[in-house]
N, CA, C and O atoms as CSV, one atom per row, in Angstrom:
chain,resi,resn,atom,element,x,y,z
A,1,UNK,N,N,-5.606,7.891,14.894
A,1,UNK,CA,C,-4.585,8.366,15.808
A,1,UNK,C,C,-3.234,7.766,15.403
A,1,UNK,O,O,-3.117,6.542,15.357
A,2,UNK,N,N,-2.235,8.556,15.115
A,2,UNK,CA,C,-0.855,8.418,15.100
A,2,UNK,C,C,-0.206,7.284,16.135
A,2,UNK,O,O,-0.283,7.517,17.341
A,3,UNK,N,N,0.319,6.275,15.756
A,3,UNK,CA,C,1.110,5.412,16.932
A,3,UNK,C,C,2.116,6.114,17.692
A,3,UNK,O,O,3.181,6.530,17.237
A,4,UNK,N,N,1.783,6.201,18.663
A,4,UNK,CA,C,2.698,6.499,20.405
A,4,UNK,C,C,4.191,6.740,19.697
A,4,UNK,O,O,4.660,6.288,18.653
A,5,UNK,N,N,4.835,7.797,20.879
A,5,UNK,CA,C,6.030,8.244,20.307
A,5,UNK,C,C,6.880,7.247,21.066
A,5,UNK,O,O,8.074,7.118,20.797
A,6,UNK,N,N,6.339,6.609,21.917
A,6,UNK,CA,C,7.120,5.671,22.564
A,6,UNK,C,C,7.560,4.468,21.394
A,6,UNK,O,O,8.719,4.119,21.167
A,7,UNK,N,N,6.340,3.941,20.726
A,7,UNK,CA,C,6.716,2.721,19.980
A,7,UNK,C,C,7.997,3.911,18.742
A,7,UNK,O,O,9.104,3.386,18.621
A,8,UNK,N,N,7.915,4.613,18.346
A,8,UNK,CA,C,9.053,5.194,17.074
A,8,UNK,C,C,10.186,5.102,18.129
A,8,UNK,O,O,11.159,4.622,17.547
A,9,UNK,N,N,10.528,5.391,19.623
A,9,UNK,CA,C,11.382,5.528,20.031
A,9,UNK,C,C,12.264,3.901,20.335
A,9,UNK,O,O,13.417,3.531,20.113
A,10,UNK,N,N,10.940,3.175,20.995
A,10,UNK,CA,C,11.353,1.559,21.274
A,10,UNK,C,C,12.120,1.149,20.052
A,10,UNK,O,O,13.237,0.643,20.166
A,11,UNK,N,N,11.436,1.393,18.640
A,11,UNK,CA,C,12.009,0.595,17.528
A,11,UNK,C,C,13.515,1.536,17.426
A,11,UNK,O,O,14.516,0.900,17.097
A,12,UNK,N,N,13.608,2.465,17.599
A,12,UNK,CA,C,15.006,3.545,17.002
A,12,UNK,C,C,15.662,2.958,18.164
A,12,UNK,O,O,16.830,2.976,17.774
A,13,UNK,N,N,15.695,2.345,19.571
A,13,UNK,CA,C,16.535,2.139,20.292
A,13,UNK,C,C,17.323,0.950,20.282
A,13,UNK,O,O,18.525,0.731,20.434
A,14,UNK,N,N,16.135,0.108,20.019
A,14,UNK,CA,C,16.242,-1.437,19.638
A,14,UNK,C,C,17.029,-1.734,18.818
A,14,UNK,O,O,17.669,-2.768,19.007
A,15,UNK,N,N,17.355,-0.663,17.188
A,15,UNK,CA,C,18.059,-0.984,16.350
A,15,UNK,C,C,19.599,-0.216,16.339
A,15,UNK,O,O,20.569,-0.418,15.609
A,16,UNK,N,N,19.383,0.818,17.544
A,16,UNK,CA,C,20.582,1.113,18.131
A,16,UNK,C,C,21.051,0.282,18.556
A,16,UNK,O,O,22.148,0.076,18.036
A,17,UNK,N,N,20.764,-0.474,19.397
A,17,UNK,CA,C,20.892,-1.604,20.225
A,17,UNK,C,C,21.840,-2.481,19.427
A,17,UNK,O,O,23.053,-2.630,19.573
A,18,UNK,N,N,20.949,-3.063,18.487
A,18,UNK,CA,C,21.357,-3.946,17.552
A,18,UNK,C,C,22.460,-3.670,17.013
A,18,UNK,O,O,23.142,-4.665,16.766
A,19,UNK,N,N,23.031,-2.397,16.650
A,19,UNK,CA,C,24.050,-1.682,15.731
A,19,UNK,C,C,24.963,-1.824,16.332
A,19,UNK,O,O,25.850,-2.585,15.944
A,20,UNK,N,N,25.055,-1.091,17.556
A,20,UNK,CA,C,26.173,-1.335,18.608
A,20,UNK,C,C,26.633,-2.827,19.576
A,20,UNK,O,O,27.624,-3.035,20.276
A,21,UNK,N,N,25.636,-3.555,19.303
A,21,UNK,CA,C,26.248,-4.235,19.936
A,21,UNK,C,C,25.748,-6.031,19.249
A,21,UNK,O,O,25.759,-6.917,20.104
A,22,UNK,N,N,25.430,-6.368,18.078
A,22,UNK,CA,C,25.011,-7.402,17.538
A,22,UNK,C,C,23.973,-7.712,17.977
A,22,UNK,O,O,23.271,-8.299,17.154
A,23,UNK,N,N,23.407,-7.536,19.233
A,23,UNK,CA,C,21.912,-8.543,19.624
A,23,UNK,C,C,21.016,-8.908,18.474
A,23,UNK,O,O,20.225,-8.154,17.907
A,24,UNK,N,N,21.216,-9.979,18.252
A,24,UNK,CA,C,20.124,-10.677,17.808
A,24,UNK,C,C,18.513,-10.370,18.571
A,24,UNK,O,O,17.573,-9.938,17.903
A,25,UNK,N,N,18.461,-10.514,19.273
A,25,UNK,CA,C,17.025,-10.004,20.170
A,25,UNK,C,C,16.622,-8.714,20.002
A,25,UNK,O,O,15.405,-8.569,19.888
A,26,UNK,N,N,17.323,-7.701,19.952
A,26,UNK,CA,C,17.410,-6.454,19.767
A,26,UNK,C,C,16.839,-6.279,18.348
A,26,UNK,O,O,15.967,-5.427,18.174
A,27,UNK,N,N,17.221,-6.941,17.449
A,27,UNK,CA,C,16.653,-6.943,15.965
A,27,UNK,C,C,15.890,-7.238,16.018
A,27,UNK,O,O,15.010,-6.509,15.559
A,28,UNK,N,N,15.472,-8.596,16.629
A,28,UNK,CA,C,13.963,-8.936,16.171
A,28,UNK,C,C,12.428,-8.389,16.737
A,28,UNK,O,O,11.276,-8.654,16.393
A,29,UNK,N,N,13.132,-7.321,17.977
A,29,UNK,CA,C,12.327,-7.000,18.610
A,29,UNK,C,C,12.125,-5.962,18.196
A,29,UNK,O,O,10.951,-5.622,18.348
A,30,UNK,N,N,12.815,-5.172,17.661
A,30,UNK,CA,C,13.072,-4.094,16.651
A,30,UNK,C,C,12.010,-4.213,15.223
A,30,UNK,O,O,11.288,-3.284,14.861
A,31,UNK,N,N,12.082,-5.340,14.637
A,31,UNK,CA,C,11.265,-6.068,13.813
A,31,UNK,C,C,9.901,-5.873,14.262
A,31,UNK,O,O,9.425,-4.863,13.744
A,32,UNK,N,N,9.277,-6.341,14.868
A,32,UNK,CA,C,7.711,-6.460,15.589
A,32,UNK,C,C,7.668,-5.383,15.813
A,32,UNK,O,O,7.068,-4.922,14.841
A,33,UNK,N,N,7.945,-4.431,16.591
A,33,UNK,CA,C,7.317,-3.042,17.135
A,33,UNK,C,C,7.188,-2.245,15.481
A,33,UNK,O,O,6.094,-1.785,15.154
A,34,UNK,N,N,8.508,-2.133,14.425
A,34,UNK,CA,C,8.197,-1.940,12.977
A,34,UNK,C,C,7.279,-2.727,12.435
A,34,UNK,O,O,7.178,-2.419,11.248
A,35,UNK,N,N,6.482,-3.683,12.747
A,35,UNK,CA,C,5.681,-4.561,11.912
A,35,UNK,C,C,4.246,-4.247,12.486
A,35,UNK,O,O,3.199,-4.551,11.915
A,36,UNK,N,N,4.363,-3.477,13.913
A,36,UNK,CA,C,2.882,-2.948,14.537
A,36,UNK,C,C,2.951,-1.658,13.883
A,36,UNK,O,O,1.867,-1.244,13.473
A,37,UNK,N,N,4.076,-0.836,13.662
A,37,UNK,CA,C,3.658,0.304,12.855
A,37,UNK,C,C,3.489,0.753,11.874
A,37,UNK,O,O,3.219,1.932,11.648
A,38,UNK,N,N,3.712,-0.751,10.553
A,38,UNK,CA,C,3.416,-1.065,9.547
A,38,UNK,C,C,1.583,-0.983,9.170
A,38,UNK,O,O,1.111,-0.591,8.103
A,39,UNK,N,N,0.807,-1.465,10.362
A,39,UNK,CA,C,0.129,-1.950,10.254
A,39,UNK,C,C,-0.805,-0.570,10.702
A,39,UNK,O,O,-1.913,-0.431,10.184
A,40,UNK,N,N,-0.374,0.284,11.539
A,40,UNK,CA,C,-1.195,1.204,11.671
A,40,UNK,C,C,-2.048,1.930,10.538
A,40,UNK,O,O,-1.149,2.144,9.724
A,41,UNK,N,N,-2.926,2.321,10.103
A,41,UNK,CA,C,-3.748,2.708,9.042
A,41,UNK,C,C,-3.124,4.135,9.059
A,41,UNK,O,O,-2.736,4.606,7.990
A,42,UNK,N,N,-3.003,4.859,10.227
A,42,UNK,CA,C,-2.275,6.308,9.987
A,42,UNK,C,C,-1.208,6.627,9.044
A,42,UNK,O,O,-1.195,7.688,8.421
A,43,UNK,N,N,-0.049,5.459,8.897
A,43,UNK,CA,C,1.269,5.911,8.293
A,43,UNK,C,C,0.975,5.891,6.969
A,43,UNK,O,O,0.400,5.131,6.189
A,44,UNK,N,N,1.670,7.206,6.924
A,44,UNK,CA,C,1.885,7.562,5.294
A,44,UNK,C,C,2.544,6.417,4.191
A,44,UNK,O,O,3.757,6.305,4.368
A,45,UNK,N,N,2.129,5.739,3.339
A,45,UNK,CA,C,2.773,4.534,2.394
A,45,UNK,C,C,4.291,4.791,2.231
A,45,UNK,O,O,5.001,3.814,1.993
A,46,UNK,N,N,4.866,6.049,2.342
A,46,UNK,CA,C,6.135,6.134,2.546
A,46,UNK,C,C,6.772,5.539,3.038
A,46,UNK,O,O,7.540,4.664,2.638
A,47,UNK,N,N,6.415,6.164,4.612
A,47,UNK,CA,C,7.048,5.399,5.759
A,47,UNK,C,C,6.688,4.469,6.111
A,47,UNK,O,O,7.518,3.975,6.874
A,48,UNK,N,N,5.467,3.607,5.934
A,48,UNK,CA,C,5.279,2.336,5.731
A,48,UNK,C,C,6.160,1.337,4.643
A,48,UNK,O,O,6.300,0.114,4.666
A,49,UNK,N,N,6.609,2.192,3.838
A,49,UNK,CA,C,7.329,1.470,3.112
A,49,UNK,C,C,8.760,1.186,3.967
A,49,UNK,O,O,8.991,0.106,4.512
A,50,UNK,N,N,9.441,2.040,3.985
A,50,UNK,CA,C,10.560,2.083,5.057
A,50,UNK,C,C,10.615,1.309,5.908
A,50,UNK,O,O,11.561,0.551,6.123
A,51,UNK,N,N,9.244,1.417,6.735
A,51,UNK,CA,C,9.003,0.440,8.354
A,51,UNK,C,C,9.536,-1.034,7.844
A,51,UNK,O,O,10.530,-1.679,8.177
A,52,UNK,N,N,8.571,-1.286,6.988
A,52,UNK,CA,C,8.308,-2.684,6.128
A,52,UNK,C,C,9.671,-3.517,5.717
A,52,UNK,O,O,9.964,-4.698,5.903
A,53,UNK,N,N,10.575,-2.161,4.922
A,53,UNK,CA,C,12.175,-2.518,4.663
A,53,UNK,C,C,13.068,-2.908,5.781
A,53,UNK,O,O,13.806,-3.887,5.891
A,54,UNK,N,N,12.877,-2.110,6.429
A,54,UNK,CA,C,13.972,-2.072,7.818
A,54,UNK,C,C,13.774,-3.547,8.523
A,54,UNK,O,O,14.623,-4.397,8.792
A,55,UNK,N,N,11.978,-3.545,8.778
A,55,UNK,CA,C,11.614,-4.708,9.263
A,55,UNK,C,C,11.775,-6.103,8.912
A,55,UNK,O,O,11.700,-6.977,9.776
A,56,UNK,N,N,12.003,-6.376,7.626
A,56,UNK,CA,C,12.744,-7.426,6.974
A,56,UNK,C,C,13.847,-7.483,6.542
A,56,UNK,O,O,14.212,-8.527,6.001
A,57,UNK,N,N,14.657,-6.451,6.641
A,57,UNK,CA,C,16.115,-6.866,7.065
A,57,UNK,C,C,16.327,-7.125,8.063
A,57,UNK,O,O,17.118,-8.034,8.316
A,58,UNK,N,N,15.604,-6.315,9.165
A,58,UNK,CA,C,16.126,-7.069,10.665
A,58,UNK,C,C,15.688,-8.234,10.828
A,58,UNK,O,O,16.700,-8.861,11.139
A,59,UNK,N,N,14.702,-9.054,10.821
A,59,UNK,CA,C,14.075,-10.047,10.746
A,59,UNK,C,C,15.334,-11.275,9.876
A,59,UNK,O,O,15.882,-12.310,10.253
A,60,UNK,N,N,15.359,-10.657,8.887
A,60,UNK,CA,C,16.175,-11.519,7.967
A,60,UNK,C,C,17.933,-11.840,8.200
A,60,UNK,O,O,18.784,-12.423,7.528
A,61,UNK,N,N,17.931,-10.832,10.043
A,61,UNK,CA,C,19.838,-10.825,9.716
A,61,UNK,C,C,20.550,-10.141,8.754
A,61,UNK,O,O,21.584,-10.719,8.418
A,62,UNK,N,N,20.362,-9.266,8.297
A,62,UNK,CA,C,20.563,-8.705,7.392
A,62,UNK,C,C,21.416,-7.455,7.611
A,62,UNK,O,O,22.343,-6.828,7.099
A,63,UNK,N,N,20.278,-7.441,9.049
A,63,UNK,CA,C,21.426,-5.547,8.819
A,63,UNK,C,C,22.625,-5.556,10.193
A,63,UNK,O,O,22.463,-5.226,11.368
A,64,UNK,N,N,23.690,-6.012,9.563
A,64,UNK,CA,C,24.685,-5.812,10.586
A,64,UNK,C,C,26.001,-4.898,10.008
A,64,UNK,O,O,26.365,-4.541,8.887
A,65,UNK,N,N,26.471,-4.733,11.278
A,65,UNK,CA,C,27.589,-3.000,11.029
A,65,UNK,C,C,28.709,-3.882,10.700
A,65,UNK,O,O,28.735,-5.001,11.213
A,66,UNK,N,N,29.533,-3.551,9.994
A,66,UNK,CA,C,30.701,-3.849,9.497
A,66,UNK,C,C,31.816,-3.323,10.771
A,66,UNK,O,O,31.454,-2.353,11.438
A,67,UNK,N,N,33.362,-4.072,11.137
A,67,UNK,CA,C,33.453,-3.936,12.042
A,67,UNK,C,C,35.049,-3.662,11.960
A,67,UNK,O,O,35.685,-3.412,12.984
């Protein structure tokens, strides 16, 4: 079974979140919900790859908007 459209939405909001407004919390929480859908056996290695990227830049501080 495909992971919940809720968790793709939590992580896309979270890193909205993050974009607009710096939260640190917002990233990392952003991070984990990408690191549970890393882990799902369903996702295509693609987008596991992606999840995986995103998820360690946010994790790492990494991805912030220029201002």
């Amino acid at each position: 079974m495909m992971p919940s459209p809720e968790l793709w939405a939590g992580a896309l909001s979270l890193i909205l979140i993050h974009d607009e407004s710096g939260c640190p919390h917002s990233a990392l929480n952003a991070a984990r919900i990408l690191d549970r859908l890393c882990a799902a056996p369903e996702i295509d290695d693609d987008t596991r790859a992606l999840c995986e990227r995103a998820s360690n830049r946010l994790s790492q501080g990494d991805y912030r908007q220029e201002r």
